[in-house]
N, C-alpha and C positions, 0 to 999 in steps of 0.2 A: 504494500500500500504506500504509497506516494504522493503527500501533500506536504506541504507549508500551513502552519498556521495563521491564525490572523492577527487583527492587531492586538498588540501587547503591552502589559502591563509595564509603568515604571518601578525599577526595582534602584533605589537609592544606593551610591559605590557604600560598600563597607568599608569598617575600619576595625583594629583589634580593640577590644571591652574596656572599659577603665573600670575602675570599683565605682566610681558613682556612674550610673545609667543616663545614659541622653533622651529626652525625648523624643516617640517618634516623629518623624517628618511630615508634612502634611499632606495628605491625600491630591495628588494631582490631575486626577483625571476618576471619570465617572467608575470605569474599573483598574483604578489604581489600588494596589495594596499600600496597609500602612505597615511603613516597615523600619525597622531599628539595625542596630547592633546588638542590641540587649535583650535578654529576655527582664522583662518589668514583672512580670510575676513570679519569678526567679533566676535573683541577680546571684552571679556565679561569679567570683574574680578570676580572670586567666591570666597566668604572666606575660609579658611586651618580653622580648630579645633584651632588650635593656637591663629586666628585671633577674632574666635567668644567666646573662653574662656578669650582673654582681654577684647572685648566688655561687658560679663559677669561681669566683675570684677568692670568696669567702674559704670555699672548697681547699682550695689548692694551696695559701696561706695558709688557715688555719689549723686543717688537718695533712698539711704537707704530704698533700697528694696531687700525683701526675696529673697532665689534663686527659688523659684515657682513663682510668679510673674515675675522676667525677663526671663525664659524658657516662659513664655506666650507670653510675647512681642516678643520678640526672635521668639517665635513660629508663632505669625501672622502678624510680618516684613516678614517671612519667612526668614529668616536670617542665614540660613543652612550652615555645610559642605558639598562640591561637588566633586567628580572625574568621569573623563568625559575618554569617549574611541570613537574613530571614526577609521572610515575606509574610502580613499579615492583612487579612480578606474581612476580619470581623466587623472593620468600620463601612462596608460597605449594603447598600441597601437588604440585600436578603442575608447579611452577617455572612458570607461567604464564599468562594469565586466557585462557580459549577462549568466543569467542562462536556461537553455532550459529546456522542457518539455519532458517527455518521454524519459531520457539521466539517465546516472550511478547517474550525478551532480544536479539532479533536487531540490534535497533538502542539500541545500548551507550553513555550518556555515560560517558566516560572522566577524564575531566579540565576546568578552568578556571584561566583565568591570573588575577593578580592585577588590577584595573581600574588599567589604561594611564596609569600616572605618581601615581599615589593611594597613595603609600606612607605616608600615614595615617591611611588605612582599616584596618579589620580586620570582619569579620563576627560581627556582635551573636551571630548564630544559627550555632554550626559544623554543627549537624549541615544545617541549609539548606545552607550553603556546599558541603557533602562531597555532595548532590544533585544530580540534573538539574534547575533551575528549574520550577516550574507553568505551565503552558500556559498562559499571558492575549492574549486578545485586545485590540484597544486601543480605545476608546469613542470613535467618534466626536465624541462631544460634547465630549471633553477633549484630541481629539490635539493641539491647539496649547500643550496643559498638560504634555505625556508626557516633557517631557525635563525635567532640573535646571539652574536657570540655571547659568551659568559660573562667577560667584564662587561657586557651593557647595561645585561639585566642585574647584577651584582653593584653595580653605581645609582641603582634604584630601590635596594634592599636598605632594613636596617642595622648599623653596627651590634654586635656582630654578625657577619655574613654569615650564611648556612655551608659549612667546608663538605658539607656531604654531596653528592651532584645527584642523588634522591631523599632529600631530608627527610619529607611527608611519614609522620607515625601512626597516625589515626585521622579516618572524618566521619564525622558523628550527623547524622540526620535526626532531624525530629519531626513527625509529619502529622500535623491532628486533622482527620480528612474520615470523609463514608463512601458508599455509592449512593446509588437511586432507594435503598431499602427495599428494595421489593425484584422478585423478578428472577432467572437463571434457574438450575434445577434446583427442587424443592431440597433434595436430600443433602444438597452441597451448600445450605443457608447455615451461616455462623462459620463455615469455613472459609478459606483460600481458592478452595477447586473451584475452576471453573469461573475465575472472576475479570471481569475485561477491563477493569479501571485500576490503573498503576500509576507510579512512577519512577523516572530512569536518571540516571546518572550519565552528564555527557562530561566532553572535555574540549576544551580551546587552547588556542597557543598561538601567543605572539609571532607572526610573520613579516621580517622584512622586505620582502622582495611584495608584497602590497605596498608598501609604504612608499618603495621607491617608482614602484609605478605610478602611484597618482600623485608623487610629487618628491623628485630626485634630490631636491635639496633640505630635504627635511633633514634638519639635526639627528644624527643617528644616535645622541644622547638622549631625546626623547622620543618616546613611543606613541605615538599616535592611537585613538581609540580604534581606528579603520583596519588594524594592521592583527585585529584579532579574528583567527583563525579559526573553524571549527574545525576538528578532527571527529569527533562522534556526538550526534545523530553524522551521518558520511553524507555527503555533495556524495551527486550525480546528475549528468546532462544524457535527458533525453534523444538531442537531435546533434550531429558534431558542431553546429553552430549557434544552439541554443543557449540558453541561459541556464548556468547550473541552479539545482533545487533539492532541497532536502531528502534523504531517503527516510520513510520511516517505516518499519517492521510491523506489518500486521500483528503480530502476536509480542511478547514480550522478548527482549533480548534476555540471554541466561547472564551474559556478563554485567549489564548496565541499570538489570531492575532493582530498586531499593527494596519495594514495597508494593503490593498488593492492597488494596483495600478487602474486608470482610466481604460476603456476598451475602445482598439481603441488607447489610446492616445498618439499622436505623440512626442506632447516637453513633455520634463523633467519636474516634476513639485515637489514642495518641499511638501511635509507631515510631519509638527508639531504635537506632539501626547502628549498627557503627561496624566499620571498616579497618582492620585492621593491618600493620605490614607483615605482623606477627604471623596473620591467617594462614592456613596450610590445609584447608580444606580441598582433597580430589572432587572436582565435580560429578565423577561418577561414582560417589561413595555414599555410604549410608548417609553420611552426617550433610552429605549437600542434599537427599533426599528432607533431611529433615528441615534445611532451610527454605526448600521449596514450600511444603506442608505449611509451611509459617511464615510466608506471602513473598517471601525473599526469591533472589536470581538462584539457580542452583550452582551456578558460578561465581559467584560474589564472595566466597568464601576462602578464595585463594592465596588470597594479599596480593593480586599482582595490579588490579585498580593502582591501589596505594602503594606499592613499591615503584611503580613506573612515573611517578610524579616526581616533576622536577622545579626550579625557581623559576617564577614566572606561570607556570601553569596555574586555568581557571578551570572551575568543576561548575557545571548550568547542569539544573534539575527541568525535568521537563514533566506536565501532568497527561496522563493518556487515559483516553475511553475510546472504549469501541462498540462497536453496534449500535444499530435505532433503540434511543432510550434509554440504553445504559447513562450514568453520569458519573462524572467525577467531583463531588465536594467538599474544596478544600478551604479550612478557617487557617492553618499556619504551616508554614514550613520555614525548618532553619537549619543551615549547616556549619556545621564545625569543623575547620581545618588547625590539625596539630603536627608541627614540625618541630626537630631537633637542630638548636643552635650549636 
């Protein structure tokens, strides 16, 4: 199945949490979410690079210990930098955003995090930023060209840089969402089976050979909002001289679904998800079997999402329904990305 959605929500740039909570920003548009950095109903402090490069410092002083040795503690306090991105539908007329099936909008970007340790960055272009990226295909003739060298995106991070060239440890979803309540087969209501309203995990990446196309003199020390790349949902061009356009997957992908909603089910219900690097789930194993059973990708369990992320990389969540009638009802969703300094 093959469409593009329609138009879409503003989703405000994130930034990482401070202990005191900012308020949301103001609803822009009729179906805008309100959306934060924070959760207001539970403020969570996450440490800035800043805060765990002193705790480093204290480490290695104090307890006159190597800096491999405190990256280990550090590493299994879990003791990470975080920047967090949500989207919230509650202030909106039916308290909700509902995506339908069978409709232009069935397959919904919802959201994008901030690019993985680039605190900054900020996007030239907001109203680009509050979009689903344009389909680009990548030119053969330039792919050796398609990424930004290191020190570019590294002059955009905060001190200290992330020395890892896959820092990413965990990211965390939280998704409070239903379907239609009603509807699919009878015997499979209250479960997972058989339910057509998900949501998926994509990925973007900074491209400069965009950048340099629609304008060669762009300072290659800044990054342009235009120059963001999709990699998954995948471009594809129908005609050889067509315009590319989104693929999107009739059914769920194994590797990129968060989350299932219940089938049938009426009250909202909240879905914690978290991604691990740690994961070493076989997707042909009992235990991916069981993440399926529990609305999850049967692939997701692998760590390689989260190990194959690098600085610079963004994670966009997207909402999907499918068929006449099904729907998808989402009041919040929010991600959490944890890297090691």
């Amino acid at each position: 199945m093959n469409r593009r959605g329609g138009r879409l929500n503003p989703i405000p740039f994130p930034r990482t949490p401070r202990p005191t909570p900012k308020p949301p920003e103001e609803q822009q548009q009729s179906q805008a979410p309100e959306a934060s950095t924070s959760n207001p109903d539970n403020v969570v402090y996450e440490p800035s690079s800043k805060d765990i490069s002193h705790v480093k410092l204290i480490l290695e002083k104090t307890g006159n210990l190597p800096p491999e040795v405190v990256d280990i503690i550090l590493d299994h306090a879990e003791y990470w930098a975080c920047a967090i991105a949500s989207a919230d539908y509650r202030s909106l007329p039916s308290g909700h955003l509902v995506i339908r099936g069978s409709q232009p909008t069935e397959d919904k970007f919802l959201l994008r995090t901030e690019p993985i340790g680039l605190s900054n960055w900020s996007p030239a272009s907001p109203d680009l930023w509050r979009r689903e990226s344009t389909p680009r295909l990548l030119d053969p003739d330039v792919e050796a060209e398609s990424e930004y060298p290191r020190a570019t995106i590294e002059a955009l991070a905060d001190d200290p840089v992330p020395s890892l060239e896959h820092p990413v440890r965990k990211v965390v979803f939280d998704i409070v969402s239903r379907d239609q309540g009603w509807g699919g087969e009878r015997e499979s209501h209250g479960t997972y089976n058989h339910s057509y309203t998900w949501f998926d995990a994509g990925l973007e990446r900074f491209d400069p050979t965009i950048k340099y196309r629609q304008n060669p003199n762009y300072d290659e020390r800044n990054i342009p909002t235009c120059a963001i790349r999709p990699l998954w949902p995948v471009s594809v061009r129908s005609e050889p001289d067509g315009p590319a356009r989104y693929h999107h997957d009739l059914l769920p992908s194994p590797e990129h679904c968060i989350q299932h909603n219940k089938l049938a089910g009426r009250p909202f219900q909240h879905h914690h998800v978290e991604w691990k690097a740690t994961d070493d789930i076989d997707p042909q194993s009992t235990a991916a079997e069981q993440l399926e059973s529990a609305g999850r990708g049967r692939a997701t369990g692998n760590g390689e999402f989260v190990r194959n992320l690098k600085l610079g990389d963004i994670i966009t969540v997207w909402g999907r329904a499918r068929f006449g009638r099904w729907s998808n009802n989402i009041e919040r969703v929010e991600v959490k990305v944890y890297w090691a300094v």
